[in-house]
VEXMARFI-299216 format. One record per residue (C-alpha): x, y, z; residue in one letter. Coordinates in steps of 0.2 Angstrom, whole numbers, padded with zeros to 4 digits, always signed. Layout:
<recs>
XYZA
...
</recs>
This chain:
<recs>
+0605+0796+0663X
+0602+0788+0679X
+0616+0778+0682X
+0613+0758+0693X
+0617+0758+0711X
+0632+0749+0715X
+0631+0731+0721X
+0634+0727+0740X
+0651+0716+0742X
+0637+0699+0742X
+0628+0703+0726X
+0646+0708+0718X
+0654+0692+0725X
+0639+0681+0721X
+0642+0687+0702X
+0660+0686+0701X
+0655+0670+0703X
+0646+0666+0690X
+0656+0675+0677X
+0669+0664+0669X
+0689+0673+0663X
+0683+0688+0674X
+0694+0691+0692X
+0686+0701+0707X
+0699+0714+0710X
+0697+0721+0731X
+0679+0720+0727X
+0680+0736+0716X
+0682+0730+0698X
+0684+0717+0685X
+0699+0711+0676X
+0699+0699+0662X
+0713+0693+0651X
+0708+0687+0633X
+0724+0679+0625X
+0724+0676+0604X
+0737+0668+0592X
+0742+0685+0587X
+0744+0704+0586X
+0730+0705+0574X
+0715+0694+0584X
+0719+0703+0597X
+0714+0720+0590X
+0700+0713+0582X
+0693+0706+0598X
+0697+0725+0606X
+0686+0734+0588X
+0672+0723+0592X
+0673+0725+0612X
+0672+0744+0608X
+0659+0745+0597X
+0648+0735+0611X
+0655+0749+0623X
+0650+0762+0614X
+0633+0755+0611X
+0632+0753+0629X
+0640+0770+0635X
+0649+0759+0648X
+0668+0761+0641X
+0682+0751+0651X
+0700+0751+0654X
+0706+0742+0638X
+0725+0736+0636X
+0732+0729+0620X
+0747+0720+0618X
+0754+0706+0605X
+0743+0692+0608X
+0732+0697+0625X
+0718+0712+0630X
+0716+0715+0646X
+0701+0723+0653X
+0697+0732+0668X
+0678+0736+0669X
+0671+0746+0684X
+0657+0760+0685X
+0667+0776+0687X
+0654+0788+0691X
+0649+0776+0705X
+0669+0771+0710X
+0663+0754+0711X
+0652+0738+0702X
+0637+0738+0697X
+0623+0730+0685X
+0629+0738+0669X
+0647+0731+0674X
+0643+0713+0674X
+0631+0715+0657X
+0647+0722+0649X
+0656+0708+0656X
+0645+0694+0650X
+0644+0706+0633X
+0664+0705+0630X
+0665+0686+0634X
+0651+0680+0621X
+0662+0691+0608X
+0677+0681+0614X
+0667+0664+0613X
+0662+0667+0594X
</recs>
């Protein structure tokens, strides 16, 4: 599998701008915080965000607590961001949105 290159610091800044829940953490990965009314929504939200994961081979830092899922996304085998990072990213908010 060839995996992306990483993004230089504009192109990771210029789409961490565009992305909406999703913070730029030292320019190195992606943190976004989903909050739901309860335990329950919440692990839903984290089933379906692994299931795209999987799909995608791209599997992110996933916590789950009562109410709130934070993801951290970053490529690992590049130690960085790249492409497939901001796909997954978009990805995980359109399953939030629905």
């Amino acid at each position: 599998m060839n995996l992306p290159p990483l993004l230089s610091e504009d192109e990771v800044h210029q789409r961490a701008s565009e992305l909406r829940i999703w913070k730029l953490i030292d320019d190195h990965h992606l943190v976004g915080v989903f909050k739901f009314k309860d335990f329950k929504e919440a692990l839903e939200f984290t089933v379906k965000v692994g299931a795209v994961a999987d799909k995608m081979n791209h599997h992110p830092e996933i916590n789950l607590s009562w109410g709130r899922v934070e993801i951290i996304i970053f490529t690992h085998d590049r130690d960085g961001l790249t492409e497939w990072d901001f796909i997954f990213a978009g990805e995980v908010f359109d399953i939030f949105e629905r």
